[in-house]
N, C-alpha and C positions, 0 to 999 in steps of 0.2 A: 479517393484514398480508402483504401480497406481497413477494417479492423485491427488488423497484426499492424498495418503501420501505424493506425492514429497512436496504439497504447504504447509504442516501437519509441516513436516521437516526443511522446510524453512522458517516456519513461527519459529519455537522451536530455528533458529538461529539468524533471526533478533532480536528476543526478547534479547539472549543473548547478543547480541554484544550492543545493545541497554543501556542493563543493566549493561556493563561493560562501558557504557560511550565511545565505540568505534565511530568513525566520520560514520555515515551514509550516503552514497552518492549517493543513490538511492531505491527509494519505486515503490512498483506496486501496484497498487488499485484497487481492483473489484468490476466495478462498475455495481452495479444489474439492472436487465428491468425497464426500465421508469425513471432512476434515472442519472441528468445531473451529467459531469464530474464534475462541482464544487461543488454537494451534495456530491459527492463519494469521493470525496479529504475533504469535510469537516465531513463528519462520520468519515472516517478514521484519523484523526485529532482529534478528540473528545475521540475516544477510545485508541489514543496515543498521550497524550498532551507532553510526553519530546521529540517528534518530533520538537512542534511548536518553542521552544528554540533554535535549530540549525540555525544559519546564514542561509538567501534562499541560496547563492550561494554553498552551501556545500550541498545542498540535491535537488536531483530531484525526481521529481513523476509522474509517468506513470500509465494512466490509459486504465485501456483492459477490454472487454467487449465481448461477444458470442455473440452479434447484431451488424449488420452491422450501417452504418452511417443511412441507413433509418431507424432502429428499427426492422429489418427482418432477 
C-alpha cells in the first residue's frame, strides 16, 4: 500500500468515526512549506469545524511536516 493510500484510508476512517459522533482523541495535521503550525491547526479547523465542539482536553493535535525546524 503507498502512501497517498494508507493517509487516503485513514483519512475515509476519521471522517467516519467523526460522523458517528465517536470521541476523537487525536488529529495529525499537515502542515504545508511556509505554513506555521497554528495556520496548519487552523485550516484544518476550518475544513472540520465539529472538531472545534470537542472539549480541548479530549482531543490532541499533532502536527508533521517534510521540513526540518529550519525549513530544509
Amino acid at each position: 500500500m503507498t502512501a497517498k493510500e494508507t493517509v487516503a484510508r485513514l483519512c475515509e476512517r476519521v471522517a467516519a468515526l467523526v460522523a458517528a459522533r465517536t470521541p476523537v482523541l487525536g488529529v495529525v495535521v499537515w502542515r504545508n512549506p511556509g505554513e506555521t503550525e497554528a495556520e496548519a491547526i487552523e485550516r484544518y479547523m476550518r475544513k472540520h469545524p465539529e472538531l472545534a465542539t470537542m472539549p480541548r482536553p479530549a482531543r490532541t493535535i499533532r502536527v508533521v511536516s517534510w521540513e526540518g525546524p529550519t525549513g530544509v
